[in-house]
MIGU-618143 format. One line per 4 residues: number of its first residue (from 1); their letters; for each residue x, y, z of C-alpha. Coordinates in Angstrom, 2 decimals, decimal comma. Each point is the difference from the previous one (the first is absolute). Example, Ala and Ser with C-alpha at 12.3 -4.5 7.8 and 13.67 -1.06 7.14 Angstrom:
BEGIN
1> AS> 12,30:-4,50:7,80 ~ 1,37:3,44:-0,66;
***
This chain:
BEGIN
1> XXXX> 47,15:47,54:-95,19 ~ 0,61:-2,98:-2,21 ~ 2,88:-2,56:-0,54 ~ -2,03:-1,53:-2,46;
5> XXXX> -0,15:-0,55:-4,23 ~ -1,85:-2,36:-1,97 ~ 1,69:-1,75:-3,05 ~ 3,43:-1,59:-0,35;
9> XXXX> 2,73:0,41:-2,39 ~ 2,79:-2,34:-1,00 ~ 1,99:3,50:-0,83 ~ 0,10:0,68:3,83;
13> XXXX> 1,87:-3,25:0,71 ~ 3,87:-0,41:0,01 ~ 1,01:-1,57:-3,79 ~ -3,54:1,13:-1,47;
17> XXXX> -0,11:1,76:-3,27 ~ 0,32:2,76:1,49 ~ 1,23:0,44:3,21 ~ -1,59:2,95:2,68;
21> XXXX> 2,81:2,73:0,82 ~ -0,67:1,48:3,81 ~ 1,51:3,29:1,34 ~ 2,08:-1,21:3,15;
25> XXXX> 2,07:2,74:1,64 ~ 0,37:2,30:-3,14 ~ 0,94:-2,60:-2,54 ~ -2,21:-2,12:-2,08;
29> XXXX> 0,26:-3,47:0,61 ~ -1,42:-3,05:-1,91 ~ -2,95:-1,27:2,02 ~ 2,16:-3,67:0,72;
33> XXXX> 3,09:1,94:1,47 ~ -1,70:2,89:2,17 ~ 0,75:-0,88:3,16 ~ 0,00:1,85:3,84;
37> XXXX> 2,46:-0,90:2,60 ~ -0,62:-2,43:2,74 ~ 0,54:2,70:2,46 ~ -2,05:2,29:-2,08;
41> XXXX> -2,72:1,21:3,16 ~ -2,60:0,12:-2,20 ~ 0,77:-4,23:-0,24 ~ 0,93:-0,29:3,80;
45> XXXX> -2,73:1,81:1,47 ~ -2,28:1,22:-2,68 ~ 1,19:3,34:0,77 ~ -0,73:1,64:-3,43;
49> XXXX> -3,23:2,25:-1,61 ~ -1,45:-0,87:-2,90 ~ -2,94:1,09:-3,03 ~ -1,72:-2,09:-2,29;
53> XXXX> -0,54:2,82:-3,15 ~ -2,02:-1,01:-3,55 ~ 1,67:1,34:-2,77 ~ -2,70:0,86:-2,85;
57> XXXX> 1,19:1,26:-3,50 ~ 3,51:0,51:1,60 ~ -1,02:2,24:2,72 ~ -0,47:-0,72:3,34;
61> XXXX> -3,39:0,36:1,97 ~ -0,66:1,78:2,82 ~ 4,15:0,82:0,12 ~ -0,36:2,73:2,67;
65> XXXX> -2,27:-1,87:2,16 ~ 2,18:-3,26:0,07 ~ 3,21:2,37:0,92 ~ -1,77:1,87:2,76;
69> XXXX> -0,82:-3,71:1,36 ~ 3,77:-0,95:-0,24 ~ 0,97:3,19:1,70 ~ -2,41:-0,89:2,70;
73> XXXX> 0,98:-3,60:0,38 ~ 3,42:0,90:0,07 ~ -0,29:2,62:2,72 ~ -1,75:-2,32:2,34;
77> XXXX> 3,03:-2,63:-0,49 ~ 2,09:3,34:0,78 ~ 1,76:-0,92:-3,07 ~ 2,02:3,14:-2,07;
81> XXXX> 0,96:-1,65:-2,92 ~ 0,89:3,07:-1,81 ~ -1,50:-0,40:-3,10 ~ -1,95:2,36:-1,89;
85> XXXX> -3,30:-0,32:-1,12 ~ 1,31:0,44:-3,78 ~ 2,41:-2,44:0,24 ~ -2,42:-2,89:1,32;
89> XXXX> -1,88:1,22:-3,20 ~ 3,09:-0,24:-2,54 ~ 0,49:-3,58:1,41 ~ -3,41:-1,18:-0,89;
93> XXXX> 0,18:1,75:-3,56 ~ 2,76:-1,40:-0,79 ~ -0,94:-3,59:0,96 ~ -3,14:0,35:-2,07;
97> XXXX> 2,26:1,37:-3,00 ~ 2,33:-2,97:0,49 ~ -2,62:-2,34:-0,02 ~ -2,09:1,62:-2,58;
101> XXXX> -3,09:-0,03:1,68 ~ -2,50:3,06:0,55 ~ -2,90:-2,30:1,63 ~ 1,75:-1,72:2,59;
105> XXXX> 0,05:-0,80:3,86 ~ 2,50:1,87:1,89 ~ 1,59:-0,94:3,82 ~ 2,30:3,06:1,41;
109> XXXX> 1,56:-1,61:2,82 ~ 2,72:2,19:2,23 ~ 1,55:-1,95:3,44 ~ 1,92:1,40:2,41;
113> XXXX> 3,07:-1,95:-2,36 ~ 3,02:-1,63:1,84 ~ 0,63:0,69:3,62 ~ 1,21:-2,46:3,15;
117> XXXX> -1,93:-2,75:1,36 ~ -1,11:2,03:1,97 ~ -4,27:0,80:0,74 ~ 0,31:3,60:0,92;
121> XXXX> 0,60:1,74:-3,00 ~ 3,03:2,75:-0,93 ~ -1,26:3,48:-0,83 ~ 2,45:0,16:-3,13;
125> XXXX> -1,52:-1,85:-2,77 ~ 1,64:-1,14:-3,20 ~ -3,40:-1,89:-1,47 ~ -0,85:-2,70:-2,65;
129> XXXX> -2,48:1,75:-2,28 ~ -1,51:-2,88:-2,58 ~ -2,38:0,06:-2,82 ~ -2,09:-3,11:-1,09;
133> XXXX> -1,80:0,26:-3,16 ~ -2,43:-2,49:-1,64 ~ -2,34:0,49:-2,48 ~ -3,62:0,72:0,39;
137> XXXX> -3,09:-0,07:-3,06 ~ -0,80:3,45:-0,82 ~ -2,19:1,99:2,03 ~ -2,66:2,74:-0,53;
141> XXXX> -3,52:-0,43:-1,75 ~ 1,87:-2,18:-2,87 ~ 2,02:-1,68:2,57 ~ -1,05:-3,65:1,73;
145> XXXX> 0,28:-0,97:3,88 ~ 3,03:-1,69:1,09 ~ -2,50:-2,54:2,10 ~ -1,64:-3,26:-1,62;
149> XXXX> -3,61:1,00:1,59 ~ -1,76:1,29:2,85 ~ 1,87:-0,78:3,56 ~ -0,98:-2,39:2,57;
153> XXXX> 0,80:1,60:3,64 ~ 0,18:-2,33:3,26 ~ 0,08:1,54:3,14 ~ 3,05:-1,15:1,87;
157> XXXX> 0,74:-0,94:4,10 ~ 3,52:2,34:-0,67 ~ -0,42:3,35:1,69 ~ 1,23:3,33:-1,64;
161> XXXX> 2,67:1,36:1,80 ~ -0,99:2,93:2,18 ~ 1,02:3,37:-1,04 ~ 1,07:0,44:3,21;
165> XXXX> 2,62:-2,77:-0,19 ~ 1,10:0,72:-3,66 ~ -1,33:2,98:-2,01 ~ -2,51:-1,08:-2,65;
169> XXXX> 1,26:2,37:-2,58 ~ 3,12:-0,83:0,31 ~ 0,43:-2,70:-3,04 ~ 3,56:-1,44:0,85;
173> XXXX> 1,72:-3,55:-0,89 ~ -1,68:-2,06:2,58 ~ -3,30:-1,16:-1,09 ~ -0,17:-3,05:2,49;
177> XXXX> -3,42:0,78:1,02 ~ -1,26:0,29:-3,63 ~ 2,13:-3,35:-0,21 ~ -1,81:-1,75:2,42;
181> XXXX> -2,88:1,19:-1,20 ~ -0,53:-1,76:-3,09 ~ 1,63:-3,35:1,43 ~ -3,14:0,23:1,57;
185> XXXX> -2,16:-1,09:-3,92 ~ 2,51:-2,60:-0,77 ~ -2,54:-2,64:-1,18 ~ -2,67:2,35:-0,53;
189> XXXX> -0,63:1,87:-3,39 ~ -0,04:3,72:1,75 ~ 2,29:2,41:-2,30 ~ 0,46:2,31:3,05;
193> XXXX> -0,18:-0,16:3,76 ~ -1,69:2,55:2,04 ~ 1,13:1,23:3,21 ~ -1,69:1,46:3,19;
197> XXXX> 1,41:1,86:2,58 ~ 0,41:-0,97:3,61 ~ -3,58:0,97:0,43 ~ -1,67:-1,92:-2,38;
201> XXXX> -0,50:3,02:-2,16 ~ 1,08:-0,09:-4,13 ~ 3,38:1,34:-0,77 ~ 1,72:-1,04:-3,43;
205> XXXX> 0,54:-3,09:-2,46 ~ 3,49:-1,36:0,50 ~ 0,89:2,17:-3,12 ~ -3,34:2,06:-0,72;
209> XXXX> -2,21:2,69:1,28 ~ -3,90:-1,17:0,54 ~ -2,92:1,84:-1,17 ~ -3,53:-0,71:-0,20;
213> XXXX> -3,34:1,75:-0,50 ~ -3,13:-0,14:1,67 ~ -3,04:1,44:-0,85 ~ 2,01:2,32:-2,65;
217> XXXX> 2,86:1,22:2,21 ~ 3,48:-1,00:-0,25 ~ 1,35:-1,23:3,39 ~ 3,91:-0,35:0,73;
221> XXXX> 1,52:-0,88:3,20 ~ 1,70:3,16:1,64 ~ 3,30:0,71:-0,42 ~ -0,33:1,13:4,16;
225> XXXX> 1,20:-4,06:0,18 ~ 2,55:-1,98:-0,66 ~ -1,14:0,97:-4,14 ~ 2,52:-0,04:-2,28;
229> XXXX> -1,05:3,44:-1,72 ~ 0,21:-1,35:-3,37 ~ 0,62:2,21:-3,07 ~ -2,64:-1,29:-2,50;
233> XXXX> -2,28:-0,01:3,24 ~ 0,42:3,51:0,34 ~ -0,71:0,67:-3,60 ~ -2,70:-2,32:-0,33;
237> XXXX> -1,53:1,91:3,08 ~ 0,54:3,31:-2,15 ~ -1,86:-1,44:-2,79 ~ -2,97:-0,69:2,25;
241> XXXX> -0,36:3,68:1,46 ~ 0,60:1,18:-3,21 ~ -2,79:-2,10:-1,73 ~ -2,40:0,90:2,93;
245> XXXX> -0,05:-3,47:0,99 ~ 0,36:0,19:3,97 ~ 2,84:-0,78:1,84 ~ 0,21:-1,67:3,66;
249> XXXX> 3,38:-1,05:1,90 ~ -0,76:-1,98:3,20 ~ 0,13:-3,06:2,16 ~ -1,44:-3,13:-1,64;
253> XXXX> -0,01:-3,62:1,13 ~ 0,32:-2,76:-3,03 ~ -4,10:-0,20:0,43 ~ -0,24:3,47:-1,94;
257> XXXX> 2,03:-1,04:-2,66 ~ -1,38:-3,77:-0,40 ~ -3,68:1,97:-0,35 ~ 0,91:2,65:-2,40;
261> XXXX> -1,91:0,61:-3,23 ~ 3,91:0,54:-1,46 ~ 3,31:-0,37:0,93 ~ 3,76:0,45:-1,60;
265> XXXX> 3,40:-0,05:0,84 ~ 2,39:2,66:-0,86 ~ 4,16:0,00:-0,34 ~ 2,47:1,33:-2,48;
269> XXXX> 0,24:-3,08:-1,87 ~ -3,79:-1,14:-0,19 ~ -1,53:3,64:-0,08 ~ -3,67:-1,09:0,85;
273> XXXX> -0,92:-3,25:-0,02 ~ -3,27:-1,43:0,92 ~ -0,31:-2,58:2,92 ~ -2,49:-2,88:-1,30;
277> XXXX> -0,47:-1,34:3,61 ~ 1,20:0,22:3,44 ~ 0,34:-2,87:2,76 ~ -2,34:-2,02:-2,63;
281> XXXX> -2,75:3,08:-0,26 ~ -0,32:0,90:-3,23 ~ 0,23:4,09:-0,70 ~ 1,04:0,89:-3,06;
285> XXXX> 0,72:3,18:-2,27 ~ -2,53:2,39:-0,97 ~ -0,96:3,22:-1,82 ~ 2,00:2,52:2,85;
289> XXXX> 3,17:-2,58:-0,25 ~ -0,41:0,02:-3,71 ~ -0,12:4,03:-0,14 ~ 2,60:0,83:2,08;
293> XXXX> 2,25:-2,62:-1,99 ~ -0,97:1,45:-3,25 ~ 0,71:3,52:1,73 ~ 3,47:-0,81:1,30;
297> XXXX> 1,19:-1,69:-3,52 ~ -1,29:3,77:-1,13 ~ 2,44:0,96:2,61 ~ 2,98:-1,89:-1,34;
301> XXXX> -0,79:0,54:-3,84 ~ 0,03:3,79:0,87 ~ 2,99:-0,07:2,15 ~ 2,32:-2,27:-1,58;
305> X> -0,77:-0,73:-3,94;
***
């Protein structure tokens, strides 16, 4: 769920010592000169799917369950693109090789490519398939977080899109109401913005799933709303029921989470990472946050090094 890496480099900037080479329509491209058309959709309307992926030890995390996402996302913009699974997967390799880097962030990005100005899209498809990599510390129980310290969450006046009016799973090019989202803490010193549904009820961070635990069970909203279902969500939730600690997915309003005895965020990028306080209430990590973290690092030392 996350568009977001800690860290800079001066390698990923046009003349640095080393220049970034991204994957842009099957050639590799130094980072400076990879471009997209004007008329590209995925610029003009946003019309384009997209995964944020972790690369640990050179192999990626969680591949199948970021590809099913894209194949979902890309069937509900009714988008054929024609590429195979394999393929996608060669493009990211590659990238990685060309960069040499096996702990990096990775952005697969596919748009409907270049079609007239037109907003109803053509059924034939020639796409833009492009492949952002930057490089991440290494993960795993030897690895460090890619965050400076515990987050600060605000809750926001934005609204999260109903599902109803675009699909929640569906993680495409326009992230406007993410965007407007954290506008919201300009002037404030909250790392991530939390959003509410129409209702009132918690839904997401701009770029993170929200969980918290009361009384010794983990809480998460429910995917049933406009939830991105997040892939290190779902395998943080697997941890849980695994490690007997219980598991509840319902409808919470910001109160829940601002009296929790713990709480953490969760995306690609971040993994978990503990929320220190929320709308000014301090929360905090905690000995359930701090197992299932040490748990899912098990989970990536086993899995990718």
């Amino acid at each position: 769920m996350s568009d977001e890496f800690g860290g800079s480099n001066a390698s990923d900037e046009p003349g640095g010592a080393r220049e970034r080479r991204y994957h842009v329509d099957g050639e590799l491209i130094p980072a400076g000169e990879a471009t997209v058309r004007v008329d590209d959709r995925g610029f003009r309307y946003g019309d384009a799917a997209f995964e944020t992926l972790r690369a640990y030890g050179g192999a990626i995390f969680e591949w199948d369950a970021h590809a099913d996402r894209l194949e979902r996302t890309c069937e509900t913009l009714a988008m054929d693109h024609g590429r195979s699974r394999a393929d996608l997967r060669a493009r990211i390799d590659e990238t990685l090789d060309a960069n040499d880097l096996t702990d990096a962030y990775v952005r697969l990005s596919i748009t409907r490519g270049v079609q007239p100005g037109k907003l109803t899209p053509r059924s034939e498809v020639d796409p833009t398939v492009v492949v952002v990599v930057k490089p991440l510390p290494r993960g795993g129980l030897d690895g460090e977080p890619v965050w400076d310290g515990p987050a600060t969450v605000r809750t926001v006046e934005t609204r999260r899109i109903p599902d109803e009016a675009v699909p929640a799973g569906a993680k495409t090019h326009n992230y406007l109401n993410g965007i407007l989202a954290r506008t919201e803490l300009r002037g404030s010193d909250a790392d991530e913005a939390l959003l509410c549904d129409l209702d009132g009820n918690l839904a997401e961070g701009a770029t993170s799933n929200v969980c918290f635990v009361d009384d010794g069970t983990l809480h998460t909203p429910s995917t049933d709303g406009p939830v991105l279902p997040g892939i290190t969500r779902r395998v943080v939730l697997e941890l849980a029921e695994a490690a007997d600690v219980p598991v509840r997915e319902g409808r919470y309003v910001p109160e829940d989470l601002r009296n929790a005895d713990e709480a953490f965020l969760t995306n690609t990028t971040w993994e978990l990472r503990p929320v220190d306080a929320v709308d000014g209430r301090r929360v905090g990590g905690g000995p359930v946050a701090e197992r299932l973290t040490r748990l899912f690092d098990e989970r990536v030392d086993e899995r990718c090094y």
